[in-house]
Residue, then its C-alpha position, 0 to 999 in steps of 0.5 A: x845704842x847697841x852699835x855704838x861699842x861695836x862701832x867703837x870697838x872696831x875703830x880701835x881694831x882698826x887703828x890698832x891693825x894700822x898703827x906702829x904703836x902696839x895698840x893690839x897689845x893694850x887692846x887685848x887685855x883691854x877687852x878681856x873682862x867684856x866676854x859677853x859683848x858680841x863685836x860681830x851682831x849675833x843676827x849676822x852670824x847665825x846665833x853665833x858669838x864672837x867676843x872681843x879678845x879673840x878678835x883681837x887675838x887674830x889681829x895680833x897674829x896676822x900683824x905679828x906674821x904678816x911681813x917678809x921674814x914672818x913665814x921663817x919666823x913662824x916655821x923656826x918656832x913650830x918646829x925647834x924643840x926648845x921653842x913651841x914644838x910640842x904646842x905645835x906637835x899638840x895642835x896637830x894632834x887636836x885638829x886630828x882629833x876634832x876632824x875624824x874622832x866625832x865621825x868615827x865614833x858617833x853614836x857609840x859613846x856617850x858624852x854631854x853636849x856643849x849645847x841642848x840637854x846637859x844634865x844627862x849623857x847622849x850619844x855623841x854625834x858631829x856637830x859645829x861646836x867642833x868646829x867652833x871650839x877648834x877654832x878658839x883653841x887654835x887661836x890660843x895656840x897661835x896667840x902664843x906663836x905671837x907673843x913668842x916673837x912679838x915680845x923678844x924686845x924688851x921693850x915690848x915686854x913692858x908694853x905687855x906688862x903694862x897692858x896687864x896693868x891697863x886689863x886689871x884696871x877694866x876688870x875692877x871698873x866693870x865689877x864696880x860698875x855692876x855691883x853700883x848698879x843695884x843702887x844707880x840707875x846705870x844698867x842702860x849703860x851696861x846692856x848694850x855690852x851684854x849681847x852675846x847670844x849664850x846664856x847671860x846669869x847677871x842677876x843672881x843673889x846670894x845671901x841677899x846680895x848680888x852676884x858681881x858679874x862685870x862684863x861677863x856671861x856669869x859671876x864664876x867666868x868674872x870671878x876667874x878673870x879677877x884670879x887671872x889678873x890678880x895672879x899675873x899682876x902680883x908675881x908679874x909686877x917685880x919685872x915692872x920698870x916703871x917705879x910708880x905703876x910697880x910700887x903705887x899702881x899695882x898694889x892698888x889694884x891688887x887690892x881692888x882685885x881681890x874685892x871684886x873677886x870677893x863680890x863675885x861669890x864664886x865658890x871656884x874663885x874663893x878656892x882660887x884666892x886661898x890658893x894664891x895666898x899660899x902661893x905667894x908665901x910659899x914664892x916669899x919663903x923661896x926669895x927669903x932663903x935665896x942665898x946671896x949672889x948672882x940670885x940675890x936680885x929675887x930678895x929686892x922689895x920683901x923688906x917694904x912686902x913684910x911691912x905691909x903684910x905685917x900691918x894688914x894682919x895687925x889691922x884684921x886682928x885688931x878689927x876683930x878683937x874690937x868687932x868680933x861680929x866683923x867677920x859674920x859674912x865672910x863665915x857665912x858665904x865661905x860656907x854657902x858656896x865654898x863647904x857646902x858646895x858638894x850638896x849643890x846640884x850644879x856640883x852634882x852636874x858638873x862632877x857628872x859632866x867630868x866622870x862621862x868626859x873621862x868614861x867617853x875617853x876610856x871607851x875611845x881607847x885613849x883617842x878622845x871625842x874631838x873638841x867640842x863634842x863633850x862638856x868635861x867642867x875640868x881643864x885636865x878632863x877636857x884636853x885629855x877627853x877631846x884631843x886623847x891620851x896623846x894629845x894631853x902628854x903633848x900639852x902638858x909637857x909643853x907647860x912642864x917645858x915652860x916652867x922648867x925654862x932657866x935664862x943663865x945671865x940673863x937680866x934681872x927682868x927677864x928672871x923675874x919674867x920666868x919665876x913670875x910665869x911659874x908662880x902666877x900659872x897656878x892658882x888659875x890652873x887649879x881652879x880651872x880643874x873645876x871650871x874649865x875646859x881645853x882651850x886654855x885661854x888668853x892669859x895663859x896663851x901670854x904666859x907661854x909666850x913671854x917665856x919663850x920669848x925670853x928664853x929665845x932673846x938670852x939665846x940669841x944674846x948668848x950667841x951673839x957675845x960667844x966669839x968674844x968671850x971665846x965660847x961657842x954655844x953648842x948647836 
């Protein structure tokens, strides 16, 4: 039974690796909510997992790169400044780090290991978990060189828009299909896409009710994948052409996304919608006051917006006037697993986890561990603590780069693509200071990649239309 989704998997590798169409592209957000499906059997592999996006990932790289003019194209990104200089600049600086930094310090500074005992320090000491986690940073790193290129058209930028639409719809499919399987006999169906050899927390309760896990390891990992997706549609959906999937489609699962996200009971997710709600009226108040002209195009849609958040408040209130008791489970799981979280013991564990990270830093003199020596339970902790004090500049102000990109005269698409990008990067970003770790992911590797793509496309418009206007465009 278990080789029937492998089998299925790779002939959907394949067909993509082979096909003209961009069938990587949909297959990547596809395959984001199953990260606890091993595509490789474990048994092959020495208890090792290899889940289906960075597979997919690597697919999409050599297709992107492997042609005549790939080689140029990969050079020109990694080493102009306005393209992915400072990524590279920080890749370099992790691979540094990961192959020299676990030797010269070993056994002279305490860290927390990715694997064995983690409620207490050890000493640290090389181990393949440097190896391996190298290796997913690297390909969140080159899935950016990927998206840079591969979405220049605009074309495929819809392709990708639409792919995003295909990866919320699976991610709600899976939540609702784990939350149906405390009620219908379905959890056959969903075992044989659980096979990863890490551990797998898929029946856990909370206030007597289950944890919604999806395809992933554990509820908080599904929770964050219900954020990302429901971040990215909402502030992505404006660049849609497609008037049906923008205005019917999206909106919808919006909607569904925040229930699984709910389901999910993950006090890191909760925090994450609240964040997102803020967000979102804070990029309303920002398109409301947008002054009249050649930005007017941001103002499209908040008419029909206000209407219908207008009517949803309406509903609440008028719900809890008529049932004041409706509201009960929402006061009770907010306060079990959002304010009463600090007296848990896995916060106690993880905040030992960052404080030993940070401490493993400042006893490298700024130089960090190597990736994949120590767990941090914080994005910020964990770039810093791995790749050193240079290492985390370099990568931050790569982000800083790309929220900064401006596109003057560009199309409305490609303004909604950057504003989009800058919006929907926070709220995972800030749940990821609770719960993440160096690699920044897919979702994010697909942010950093379409805005430059953007940003390199207006350039190369720009330059192509200067002698005509009789303006040249400074080297």
């Amino acid at each position: 039974m278990n080789a029937v989704p492998i089998v299925l998997f790779w002939a959907l590798a394949v067909w993509g690796l082979l096909s003209r169409k961009p069938v990587l592209l949909y297959l990547f957000f596809a395959t984001m909510p199953v990260g606890a499906f091993a595509v490789i059997p474990t048994a092959l592999t020495g208890g090792l997992t290899f889940t289906a996006t960075p597979i997919v990932s690597l697919l999409l790289i050599g297709r992107t790169f492997f042609d005549r003019t790939g080689p140029a194209a990969f050079l020109s990104l990694a080493v102009l400044p306005g393209r992915l200089m400072l990524l590279t600049l920080f890749w370099l600086t992790a691979a540094l780090c990961t192959l020299f930094l676990p030797r010269l310090f070993a056994g002279s500074v305490m860290i927390v290991p990715m694997r064995g005992i983690v409620s207490a320090p050890s000493p640290l000491f090389p181990s393949t978990q440097n190896i391996s986690q190298f290796a997913y940073l690297s390909i969140s790193v080159f899935s950016v060189f990927a998206f840079a290129r591969m979405l220049q058209p605009a074309a495929m930028r819809q392709h990708a828009l639409r792919a995003m639409c295909l990866g919320g719809f699976v991610t709600i499919a899976t939540g609702l299909l784990d939350y149906a399987s405390q009620f219908l006999p379905i959890s056959p169906l969903l075992e044989p896409f659980r096979t990863a050899s890490y551990s797998l927390l898929t029946d856990i309760e909370v206030l007597g009710g289950k944890r919604v896990v999806g395809l992933m390891p554990e509820a908080s990992a599904f929770g964050a994948q219900c954020l990302a997706f429901l971040s990215a549609l909402y502030f992505y959906r404006r660049a849609m052409d497609s008037d049906r999937l923008r205005d019917i489609l999206v909106p919808a699962a919006i909607g569904l996304l925040a229930l699984c996200a709910w389901l999910s009971t993950s006090s890191g997710t909760l925090v994450g919608v609240a964040l997102f709600v803020c967000v979102a009226g804070l990029e309303w108040l920002a398109r409301i006051n947008t002054p009249e002209g050649k930005e007017a195009v941001y103002r499209r849609g908040l008419g029909g917006e206000m209407s219908v958040t207008v009517l949803a408040v309406a509903a609440v209130a008028v719900m809890t006037i008529l049932q004041p008791q409706i509201l009960d489970p929402v006061y009770a799981l907010v306060q079990r697993m959002v304010l009463e979280k600090q007296s848990s013991s896995s916060f106690t564990e993880r905040g030992m986890w960052r404080s030993t990270a940070l401490a493993s830093l400042i006893h490298t003199h700024g130089f960090g561990v190597g990736l994949g020596s120590t767990r941090s339970s914080s994005s910020v902790v964990g770039v810093f603590s791995s790749t050193g004090v240079a290492g985390g500049v370099l990568f931050y102000a790569f982000v800083l780069q790309c929220m900064l990109r401006r596109v003057r005269g560009a199309p409305a698409e490609s303004q909604f693509i950057l504003s989009a990008f800058r919006f929907s990067y926070i709220p995972p970003f800030v749940v990821s200071l609770m719960v993440g770790d160096a690699d920044f992911g897919g979702m994010a590797a697909f942010g950093f990649g379409i805005v430059t793509a953007v940003a390199i496309a207006q350039h190369r418009e720009t330059e192509r239309t200067a002698p005509a206007s009789g303006y040249l465009l400074p080297a």
